[in-house]
N, C-alpha and C positions, 0 to 999 in steps of 0.2 A: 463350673461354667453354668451360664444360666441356660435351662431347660425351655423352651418354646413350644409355642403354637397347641400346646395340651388341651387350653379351653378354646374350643371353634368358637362357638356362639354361644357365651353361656343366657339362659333361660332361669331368670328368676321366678323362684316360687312367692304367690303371694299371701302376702302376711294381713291378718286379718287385722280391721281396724283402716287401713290403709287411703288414702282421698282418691279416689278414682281420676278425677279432675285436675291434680297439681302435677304436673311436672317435677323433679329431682332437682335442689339448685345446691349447692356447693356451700357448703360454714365454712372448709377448710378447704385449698386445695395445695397441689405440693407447688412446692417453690422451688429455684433453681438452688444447687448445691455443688460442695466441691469436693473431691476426696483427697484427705490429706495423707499421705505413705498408703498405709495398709490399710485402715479403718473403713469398714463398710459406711453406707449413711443412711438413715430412716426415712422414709414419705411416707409421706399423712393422708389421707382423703377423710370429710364427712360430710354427710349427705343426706336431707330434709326433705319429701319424704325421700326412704330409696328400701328397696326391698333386696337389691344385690348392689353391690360395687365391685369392681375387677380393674387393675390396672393393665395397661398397654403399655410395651414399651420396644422403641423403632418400630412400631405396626405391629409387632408378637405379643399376645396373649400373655402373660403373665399366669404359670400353675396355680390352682386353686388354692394347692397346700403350701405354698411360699407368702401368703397371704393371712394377716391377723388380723379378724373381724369382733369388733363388739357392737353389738347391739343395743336401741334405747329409745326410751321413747321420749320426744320434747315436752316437758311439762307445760307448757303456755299454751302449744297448738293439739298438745294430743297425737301429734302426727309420727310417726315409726323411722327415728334415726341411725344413722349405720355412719361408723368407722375404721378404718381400715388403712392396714399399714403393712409395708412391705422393706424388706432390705435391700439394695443394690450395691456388689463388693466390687474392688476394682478391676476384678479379670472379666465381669460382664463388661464394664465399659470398655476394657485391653481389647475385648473380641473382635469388636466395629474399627480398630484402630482405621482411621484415614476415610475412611467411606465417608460417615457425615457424622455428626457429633451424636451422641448419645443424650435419648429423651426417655419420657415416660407420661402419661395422663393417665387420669381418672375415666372410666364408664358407670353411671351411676343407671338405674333403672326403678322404673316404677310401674303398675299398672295402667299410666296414662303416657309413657315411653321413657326415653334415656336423652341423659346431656351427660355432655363431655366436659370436663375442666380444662383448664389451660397447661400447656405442655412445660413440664421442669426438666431443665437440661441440667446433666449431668457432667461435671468436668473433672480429669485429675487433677491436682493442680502440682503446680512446679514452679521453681528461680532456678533461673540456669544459672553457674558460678561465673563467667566473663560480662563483663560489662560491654555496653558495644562502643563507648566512649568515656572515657574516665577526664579528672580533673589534672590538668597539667599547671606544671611549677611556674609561676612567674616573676617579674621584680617589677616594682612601679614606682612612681613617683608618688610623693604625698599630693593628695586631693586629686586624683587620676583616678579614673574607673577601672572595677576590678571586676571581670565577666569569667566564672569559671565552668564551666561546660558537663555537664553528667545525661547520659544518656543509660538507664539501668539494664540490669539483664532480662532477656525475656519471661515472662512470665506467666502462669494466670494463677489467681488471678492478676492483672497486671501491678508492678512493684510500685509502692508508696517511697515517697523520695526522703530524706532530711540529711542534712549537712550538721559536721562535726568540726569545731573550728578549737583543734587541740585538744580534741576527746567530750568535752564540752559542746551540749546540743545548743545549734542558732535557730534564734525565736527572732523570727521577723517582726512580733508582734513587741517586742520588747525592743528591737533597736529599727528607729525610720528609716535608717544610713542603709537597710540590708533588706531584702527581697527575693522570694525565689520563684522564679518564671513556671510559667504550663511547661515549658519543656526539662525542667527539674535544676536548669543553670542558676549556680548563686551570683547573686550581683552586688557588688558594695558599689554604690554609688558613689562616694568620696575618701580614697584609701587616706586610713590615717594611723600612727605609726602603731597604735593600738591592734590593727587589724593583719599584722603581723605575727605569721600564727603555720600552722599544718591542717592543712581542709581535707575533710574528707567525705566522701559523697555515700550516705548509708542508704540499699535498698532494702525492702522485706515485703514480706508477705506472709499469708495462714502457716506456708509452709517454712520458710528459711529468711535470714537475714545475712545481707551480702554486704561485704567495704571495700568500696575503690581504694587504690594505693593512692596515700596518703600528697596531697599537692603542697609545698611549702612556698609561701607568700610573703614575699619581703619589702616592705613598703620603707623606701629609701628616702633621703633631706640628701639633696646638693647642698654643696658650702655657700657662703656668699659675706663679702665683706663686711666690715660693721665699720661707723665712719672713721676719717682719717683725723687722728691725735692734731694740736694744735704744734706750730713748728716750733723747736727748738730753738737756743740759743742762738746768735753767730758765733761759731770756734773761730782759731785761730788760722783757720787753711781756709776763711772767707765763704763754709757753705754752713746751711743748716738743713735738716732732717725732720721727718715726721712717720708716724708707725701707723699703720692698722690689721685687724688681727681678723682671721676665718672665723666666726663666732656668730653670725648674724643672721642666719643662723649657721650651726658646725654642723659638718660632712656627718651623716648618721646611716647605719647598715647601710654601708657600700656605695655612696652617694657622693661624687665627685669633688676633687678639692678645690677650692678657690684660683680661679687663672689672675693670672699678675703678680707682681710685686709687693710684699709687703710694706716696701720700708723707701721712701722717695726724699732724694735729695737734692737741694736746689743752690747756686749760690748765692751770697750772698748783698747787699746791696751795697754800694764804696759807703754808706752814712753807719752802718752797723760792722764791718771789718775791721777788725783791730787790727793794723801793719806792723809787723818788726821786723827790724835786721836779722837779719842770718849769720849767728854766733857760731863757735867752735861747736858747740853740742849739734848743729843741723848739720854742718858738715860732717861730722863721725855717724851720726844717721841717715844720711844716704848713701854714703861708703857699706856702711852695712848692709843695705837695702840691695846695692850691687852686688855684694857679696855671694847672697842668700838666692839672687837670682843665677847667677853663673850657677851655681852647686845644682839649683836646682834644674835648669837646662841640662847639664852634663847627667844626671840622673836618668833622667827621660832620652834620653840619647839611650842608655843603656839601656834602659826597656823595652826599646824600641827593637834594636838590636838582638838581643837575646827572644823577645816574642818570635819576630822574622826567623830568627832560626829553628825557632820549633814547628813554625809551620810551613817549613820545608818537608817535614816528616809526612805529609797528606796534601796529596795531588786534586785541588779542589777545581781545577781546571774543565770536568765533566762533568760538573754540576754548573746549575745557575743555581745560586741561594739566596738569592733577590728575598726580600719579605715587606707585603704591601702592608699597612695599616689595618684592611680588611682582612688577612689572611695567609696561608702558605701558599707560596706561589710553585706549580708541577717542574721538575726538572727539566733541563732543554738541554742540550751541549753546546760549546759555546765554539764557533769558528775558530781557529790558529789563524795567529799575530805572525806576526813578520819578526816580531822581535824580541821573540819570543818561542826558541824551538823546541822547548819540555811540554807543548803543548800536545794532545792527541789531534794529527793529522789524518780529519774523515771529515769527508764532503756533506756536508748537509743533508742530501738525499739520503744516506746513507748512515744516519744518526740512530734511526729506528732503529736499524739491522743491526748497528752494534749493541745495543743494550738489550735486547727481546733475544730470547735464543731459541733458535729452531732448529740447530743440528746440533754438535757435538764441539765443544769452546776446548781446545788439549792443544798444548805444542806439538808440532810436526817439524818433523825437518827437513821433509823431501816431498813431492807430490805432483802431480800436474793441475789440482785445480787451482782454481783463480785464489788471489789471493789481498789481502789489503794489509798493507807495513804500517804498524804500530810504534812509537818510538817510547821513548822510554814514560810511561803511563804507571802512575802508582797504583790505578785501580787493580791490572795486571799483572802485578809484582809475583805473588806468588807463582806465577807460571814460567821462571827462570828468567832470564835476561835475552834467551833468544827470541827468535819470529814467532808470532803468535795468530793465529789463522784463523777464519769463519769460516768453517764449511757450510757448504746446502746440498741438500740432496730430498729427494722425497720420502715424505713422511711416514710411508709403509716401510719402505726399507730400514730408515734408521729404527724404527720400533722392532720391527724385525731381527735387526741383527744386535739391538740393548738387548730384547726376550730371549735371546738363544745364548747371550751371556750369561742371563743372569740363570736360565735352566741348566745350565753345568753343576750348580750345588743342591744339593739336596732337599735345602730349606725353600728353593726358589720354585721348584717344581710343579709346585700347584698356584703358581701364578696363572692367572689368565693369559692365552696366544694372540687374545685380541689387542687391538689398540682401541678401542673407543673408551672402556672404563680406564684406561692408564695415561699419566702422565710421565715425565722422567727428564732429567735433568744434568748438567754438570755446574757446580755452583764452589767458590772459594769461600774467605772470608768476608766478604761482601753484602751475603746472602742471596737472598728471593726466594718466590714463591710457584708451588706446583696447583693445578687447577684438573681437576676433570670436568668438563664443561656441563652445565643443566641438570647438577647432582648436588652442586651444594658443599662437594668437598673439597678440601683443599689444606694444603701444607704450608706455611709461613716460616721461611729460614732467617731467623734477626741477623744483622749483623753482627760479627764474631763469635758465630755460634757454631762455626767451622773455626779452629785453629789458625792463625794466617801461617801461610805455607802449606797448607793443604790442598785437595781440591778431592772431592767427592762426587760421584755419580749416583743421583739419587732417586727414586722413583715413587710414586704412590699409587694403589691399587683398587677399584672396587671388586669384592666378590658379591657374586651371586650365595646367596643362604645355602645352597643346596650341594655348592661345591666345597662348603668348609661347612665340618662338622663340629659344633659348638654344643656343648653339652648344656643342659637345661633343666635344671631340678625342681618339683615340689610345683610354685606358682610362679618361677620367672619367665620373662618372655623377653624376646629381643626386642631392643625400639630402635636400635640403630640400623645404619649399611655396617656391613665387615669392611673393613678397611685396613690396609698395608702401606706402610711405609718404611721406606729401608734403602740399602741395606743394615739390619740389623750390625751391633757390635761400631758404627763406627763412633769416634770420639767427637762428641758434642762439648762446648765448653758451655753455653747456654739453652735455655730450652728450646724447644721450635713448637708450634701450635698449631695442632690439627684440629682442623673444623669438618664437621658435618652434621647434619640432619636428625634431629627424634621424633618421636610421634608420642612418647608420653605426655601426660596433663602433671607435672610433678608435681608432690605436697608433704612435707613432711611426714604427715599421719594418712596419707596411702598408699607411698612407697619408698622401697629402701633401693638407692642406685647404687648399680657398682659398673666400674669400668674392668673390662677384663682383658688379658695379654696372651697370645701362645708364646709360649718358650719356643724356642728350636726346635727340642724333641718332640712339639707338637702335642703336647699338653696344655690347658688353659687356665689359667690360675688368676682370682681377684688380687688386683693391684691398688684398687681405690675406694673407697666407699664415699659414696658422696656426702656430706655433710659432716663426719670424723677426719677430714682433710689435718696430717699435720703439715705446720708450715716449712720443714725440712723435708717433707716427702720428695721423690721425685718425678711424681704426677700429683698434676691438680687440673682441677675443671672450673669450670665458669659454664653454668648450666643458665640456658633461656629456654622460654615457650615453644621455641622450635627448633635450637640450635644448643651445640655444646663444643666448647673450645678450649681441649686437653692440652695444657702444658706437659711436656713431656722430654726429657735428656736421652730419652733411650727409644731408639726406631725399634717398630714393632709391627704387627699383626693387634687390631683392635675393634671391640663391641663396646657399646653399653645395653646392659642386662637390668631388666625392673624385676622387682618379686612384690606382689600386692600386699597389702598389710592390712586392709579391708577391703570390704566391696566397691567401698567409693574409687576404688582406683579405677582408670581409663585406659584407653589408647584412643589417640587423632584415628579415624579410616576418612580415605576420602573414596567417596563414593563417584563413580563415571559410566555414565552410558554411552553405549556406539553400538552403530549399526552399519550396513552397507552402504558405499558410496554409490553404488549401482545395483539395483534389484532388478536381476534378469528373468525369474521363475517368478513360481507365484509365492513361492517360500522368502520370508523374511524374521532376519534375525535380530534380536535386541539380546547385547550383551551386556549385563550390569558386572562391575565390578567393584569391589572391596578391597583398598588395596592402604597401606602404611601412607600417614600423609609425611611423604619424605619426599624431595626431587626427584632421587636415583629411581624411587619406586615410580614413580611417574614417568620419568623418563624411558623405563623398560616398556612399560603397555603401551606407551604411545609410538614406542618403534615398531612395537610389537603388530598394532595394530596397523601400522603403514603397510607392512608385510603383507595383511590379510585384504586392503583397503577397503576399511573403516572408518566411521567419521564420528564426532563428536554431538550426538543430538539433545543434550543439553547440559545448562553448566554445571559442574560439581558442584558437590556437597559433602560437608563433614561432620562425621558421624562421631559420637562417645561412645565405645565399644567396653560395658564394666567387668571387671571380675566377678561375674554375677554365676557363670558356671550355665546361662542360657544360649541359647543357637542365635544366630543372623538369619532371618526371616526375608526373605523376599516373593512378592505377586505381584500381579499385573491385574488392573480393571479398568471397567467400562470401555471396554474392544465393542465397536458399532457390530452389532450381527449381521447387519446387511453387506458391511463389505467387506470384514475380515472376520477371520474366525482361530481361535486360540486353541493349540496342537497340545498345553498342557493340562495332563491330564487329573490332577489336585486341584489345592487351591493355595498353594505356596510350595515356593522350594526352601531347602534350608542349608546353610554354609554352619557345619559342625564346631564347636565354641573355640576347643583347643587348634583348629585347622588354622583357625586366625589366632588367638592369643598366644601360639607358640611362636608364631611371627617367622616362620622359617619355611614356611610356603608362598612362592610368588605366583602373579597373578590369577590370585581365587577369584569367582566369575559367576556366573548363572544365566545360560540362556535363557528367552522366550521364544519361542517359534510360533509364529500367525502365519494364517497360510489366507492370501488376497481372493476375494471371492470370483474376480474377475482381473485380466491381465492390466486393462487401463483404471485400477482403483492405483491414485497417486498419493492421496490423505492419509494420515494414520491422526489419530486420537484416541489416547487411552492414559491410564494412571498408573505408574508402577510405585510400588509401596519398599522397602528398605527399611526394617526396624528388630529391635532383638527385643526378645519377649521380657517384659517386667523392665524396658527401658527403655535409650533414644532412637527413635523411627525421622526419616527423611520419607519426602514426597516428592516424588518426580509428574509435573503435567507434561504429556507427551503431546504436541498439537505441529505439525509439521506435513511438507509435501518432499516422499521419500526421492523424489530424482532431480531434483532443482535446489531443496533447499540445504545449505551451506552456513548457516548465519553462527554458526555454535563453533564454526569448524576452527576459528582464528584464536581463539581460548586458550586453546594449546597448543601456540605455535612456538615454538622452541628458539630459545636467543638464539640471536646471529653465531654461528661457528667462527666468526674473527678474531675473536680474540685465542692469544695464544697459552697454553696449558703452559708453559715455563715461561717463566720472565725471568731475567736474572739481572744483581746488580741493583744501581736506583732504580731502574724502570718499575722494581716489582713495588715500590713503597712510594705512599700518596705525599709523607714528610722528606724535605730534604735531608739529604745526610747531614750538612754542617747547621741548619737550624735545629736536627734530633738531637746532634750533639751539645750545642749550645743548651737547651732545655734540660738535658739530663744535666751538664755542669752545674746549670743555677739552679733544680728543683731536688735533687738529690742531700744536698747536704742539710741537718736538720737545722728549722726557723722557728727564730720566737716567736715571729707574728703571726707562724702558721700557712708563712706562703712558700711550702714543699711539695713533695710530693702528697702528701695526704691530702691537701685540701685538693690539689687535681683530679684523687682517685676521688671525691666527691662530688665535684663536681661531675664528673665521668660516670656518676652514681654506681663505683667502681668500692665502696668503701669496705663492704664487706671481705674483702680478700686482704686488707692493710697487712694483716700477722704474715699473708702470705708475699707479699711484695717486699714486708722489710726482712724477710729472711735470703732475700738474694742482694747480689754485689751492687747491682743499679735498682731499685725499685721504679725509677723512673722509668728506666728502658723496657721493664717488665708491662707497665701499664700502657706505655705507646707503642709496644709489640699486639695488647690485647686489642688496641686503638686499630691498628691496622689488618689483624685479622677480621675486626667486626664490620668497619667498612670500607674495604676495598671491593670492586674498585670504584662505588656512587659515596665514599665518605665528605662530608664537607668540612673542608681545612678551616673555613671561614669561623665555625663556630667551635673548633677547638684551638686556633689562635686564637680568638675572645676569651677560653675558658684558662690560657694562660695569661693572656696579658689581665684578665683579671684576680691575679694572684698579689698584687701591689706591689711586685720586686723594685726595689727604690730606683735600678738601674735602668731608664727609661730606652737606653739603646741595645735595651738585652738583647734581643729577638729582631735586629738589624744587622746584615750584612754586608760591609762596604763592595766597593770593585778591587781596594787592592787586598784584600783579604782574598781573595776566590782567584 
């Protein structure tokens, strides 16, 4: 660290020879500089005459012996030169972190006084690796403008732009067609089929060079006719014909085909018609013709016939499977017919309540509550042929008395008493989906992923870290919530998919993921390594920036565990200040917090602090926390003396490295206490600082009036509680059942042209999993399961109906559902 304030006032001695008369002026003075990783960086001063020079830097003296002087004299003037040079490493500029930027100048002297040089700031520099806007994929028309959007990662110095159009750098300068903006967007003026390519937006700087994921650009040709052939002959049936062909240009990368007719026929005029009698040979040719049509009538009879009776096997009567041209249209139930009694008999009002479940769906056979007759409904099958009941009851109870079931075994025991992290369910062949609300997590049951003829009670779990102990070796750390889902052991025939929450920065070369299982006996054993996935495993993940979604056959108890492989590994912290909703004393609290940037984790402090009533006095921040093996730093400045006064007694507090990279401590924290100089002081204005030593620091401006203002408070106001933690049946899935199924028939079996499932998991930008999709029975049902976990319940059907109906299935009424079908 650098040493201060050692030279007060230095007093130079003077050096004979010297002009009494001239002032000191500056040959050299330093210039601003950056520091790149570790490397210290040199400044210069010299100085005409000067009999001493010293730098300053932030106002402090600079030590004499930190300081290289040579001496000299100008040959021209005679007059006594001095240079002088100093080093500055990067933990001098770390020290000032957040206050104001780090400078330095020159003080020169002479016997007729001193000048100053101009001030050279010192910066570290950095490229953060996230982009703030990257370039996305599009499709256009030939000679249509092509505007692709790059916004770089933060930087200093700040990031130089250049586009990659298929690895290959674009030089504006070499093509007039192409252009790239002050804001770093590339623009092709007039797409042309050449310009068909994978873009990509490259940043850099002193320090590092960054690449956005890759945009692919596919510049399409609609068909259009080319003219129509002169007419033919007159035949003998009095008409004649003429052709023309899509060619005019031809349909090219994905660009629509020709609407109309190729081929037009007219008849023809009495002066060109050759007339003949109708011989033996016409008569035995439309005998035939009758023929061939009876046979073929009576066929289609049959087909008709036989379809009808299979789809008696599946009661489509609870669905509407309507499908508009824009999209999947949500499921509705459809009112009972007169004449029509295999319909399910529920009044309208009462449609919701059948398919959302809020109590316990089981036959009964006796009871006093209310009740609603179901008749014979295929959805229901599996729950015998007798009466089938909805109960309701309040939601403490029923959780109550699932909890006290499910603590009869052994394994269940350290489940949580509460209901707020639990979901739980009873679900058939059907499926649906479990939710713990404002956490992120949740359980996805596919259809026939229950045996039909089953019926399961099912639940899923958040734990707190502190109530399951997870073993932790060497450098891993938790990034997940604990999470349960069960009961274990029962039979699955498909997988079911549990989503929630990470805080890791994943990369292949910073860390190794493993997903991890208890046993029964309460052992914890990896199950998964992420990136060695085989395609027969029976867990696989699908890892994102924030989320991870475990296929899995087997209910369990579940982490995901990081182990760093370098320094550059991370964790997301999101950083939250609160303080009092009401200051009654003169004592006032500011609580920062560090916490997992995960829901569950957020959801905890923010209850937490409902408790204490606290508010939200500015808005979060997300922190890179590295394997660096340094502490989490936090202080507070520029507190006004005159009307508060600050009760800590350092100049930072610190949250311990492994406290937080074990990840198994909640809500780590750091008070400040300012005590009000006076009771009516209502302003506070100060800076609190948040940064880990030798890495990323956040800055909180504190400017607020502590008993009125609220403006921060609605940040973290927590979804609506309406929606319900079980759904069961359609209700839980955004695609209808008889269009899912329609899709998996046509995209499952494999295509010459490519329009199966593969090319969906592409478009889905789903491809990397293919090995894993074609080793199950449906690959399709696997990708529209991962469809549904990802977005329910804001997913838009709109733009994955587009991404089938652009598969070019020849059968244009694929994905149509009539009325007498349903």
């Amino acid at each position: 660290a650098q040493q201060s304030a050692t030279v007060a006032n230095p007093v130079p001695n003077p050096v004979p020879g010297s002009n009494p008369d001239l002032l000191p002026h500056f040959l050299v003075e330093p210039e601003d500089v950056y520091i790149v990783k570790n490397k210290p960086v040199l400044l210069v001063c010299k100085a005409l005459p000067a009999t001493q020079i010293f730098f300053k830097c932030n106002g402090e003296w600079v030590r004499q012996v930190d300081h290289v002087i040579e001496r000299s004299t100008d040959e021209t003037s005679g007059l006594p030169a001095m240079e002088v040079r100093i080093n500055v490493s990067r933990q001098q500029v770390e020290k000032v972190f957040g206050l104001e930027e780090y400078w330095c100048q020159c003080v020169a002297w002479s016997s007729s006084g001193t000048t100053k040089s101009q001030k050279a700031y010192i910066r570290i520099a950095y490229l953060r690796k996230n982009f703030e806007q990257e370039p996305l994929a599009k499709e256009v028309s030939l000679e249509q403008g092509i505007v692709l959007p790059c916004r770089p990662p933060e930087g200093i110095p700040p990031a130089e732009v250049e586009w990659l159009r298929n690895e290959d750098l674009v030089d504006p300068s070499l093509d007039p067609n192409v252009y790239i903006t002050r804001e770093h967007s590339l623009v092709v003026r007039q797409a042309r089929l050449a310009d068909t390519a994978n873009y990509t937006c490259v940043a850099k700087n002193i320090v590092a060079r960054r690449r956005s994921a890759s945009a692919a650009v596919i510049v399409y040709v609609d068909g259009s006719w080319s003219p129509w052939s002169k007419w033919s002959a007159c035949g003998l049936d009095c008409t004649h014909w003429r052709s023309r062909e899509c060619s005019d240009p031809a349909p090219r990368n994905g660009g629509e085909e020709c609407h109309g007719a190729d081929l037009d026929t007219r008849n023809c005029t009495s002066d060109l018609c050759v007339h003949t009698a109708s011989g033996p040979e016409d008569v035995a040719l439309y005998v035939g013709l009758i023929a061939v049509a009876v046979c073929l009538l009576l066929l289609l009879l049959v087909l008709i016939l036989v379809y009808c009776r299979k789809k008696e096997g599946l009661d489509s009567d609870v669905a509407d499977s309507s499908i508009l041209t824009s999209g999947f249209q949500p499921v509705s139930i459809k009112p009972s017919k007169a004449d029509n009694p295999h319909l399910l008999t529920i009044q309208p009002d009462l449609s919701t309540t059948t398919t959302t479940y809020q109590g316990s769906l089981c036959p009964r056979q006796d009871g006093p509550s209310p009740k609603f007759q179901l008749t014979n409904g295929h959805l229901l099958s599996p729950l015998g042929g007798g009466r089938h009941t909805l109960h309701h009851s309040s939601p403490t109870s029923e959780a109550e008395d699932f909890v006290s079931r499910l603590s009869t075994q052994n394994y269940f025991r350290s489940l949580p008493r509460g209901t707020s992290n639990m979901a739980y369910g009873t679900f058939n062949f059907l499926g649906g989906r479990l939710m713990i609300p404002n956490t992120g997590i949740s359980l996805l049951i596919p259809p026939d992923a229950i045996p039909r003829g089953k019926i399961y009670e099912i639940y899923l779990t958040l734990h707190r870290p502190e109530d399951v102990r997870l073993p932790l070796a060497g450098c891993q750390t938790l990034l997940s919530p604990i999470v349960s889902c069960g009961p274990p052991g029962v039979l699955l025939t498909r997988p079911v998919i549990l989503a929630m929450d990470h805080c890791g920065e994943p990369s292949p070369e910073s860390w190794s993921l493993r997903l991890k299982k208890q046993s029964c006996e309460g052992s914890w054993e990896d199950v998964l390594h992420l990136g060695e996935e085989a395609p027969s495993h029976l867990y696989y993940c699908q890892l994102e920036a924030g989320a991870c979604y475990i296929f899995t056959e087997q209910l369990g108890r579940f982490a995901l565990v990081g182990e760093a492989l370098s320094v550059a590994a991370a964790k997301r912290l999101k950083v939250l200040l609160f303080a009092p909703v009401a200051c009654t004393s003169l004592e006032y609290n500011i609580r920062v917090y560090c916490l997992h940037d995960t829901h569950d984790a957020l959801k905890e402090v923010v209850q937490l602090e409902k408790q204490l009533g606290g508010q939200l006095i500015q808005e979060p921040r997300v922190l890179h926390f590295k394997d660096s093996y340094h502490n989490l730093r936090l202080s507070i400045h520029d507190v006004p003396s005159s009307l508060w006064k600050s009760k800590l007694l350092v100049s930072y507090q610190e949250i311990p490295f492994y406290h937080i990279w074990n990840g198994t401590q909640q809500y780590l924290h750091c008070t400040f206490t300012l005590e009000r100089v006076s009771p009516s002081t209502s302003d506070l204005a100060c800076k609190v600082w948040v940064w880990q030593v030798e890495g990323d620091g956040q800055s909180f401006n504190i400017s607020f009036n502590i008993t009125k203002d609220t403006r921060f408070a609605e940040l973290l106001a927590l979804e609506s509680e309406g929606g319900v933690p079980a759904l069961v049946g359609p209700s839980a899935f955004k695609i209808p059942f008889l269009i899912r199924q329609k899709i998996i028939t046509s995209l499952d079996p494999p295509c010459s042209r490519g329009a199966d499932w593969r090319t969906l998991a592409q478009k889905l930008h789903l491809d990397s999993h293919l090995s894993f999709f074609a080793s199950k029975p449906s690959p399709t049902a696997m990708i529209l399961n991962l469809w549904e976990a990802r977005h329910f319940p804001n997913g838009n059907l709109s733009q994955l109906a587009a991404a089938v109906a652009g598969l070019g299935q020849p059968d244009a009424g694929l994905f149509t559902v009539s009325e007498a079908e349903c």
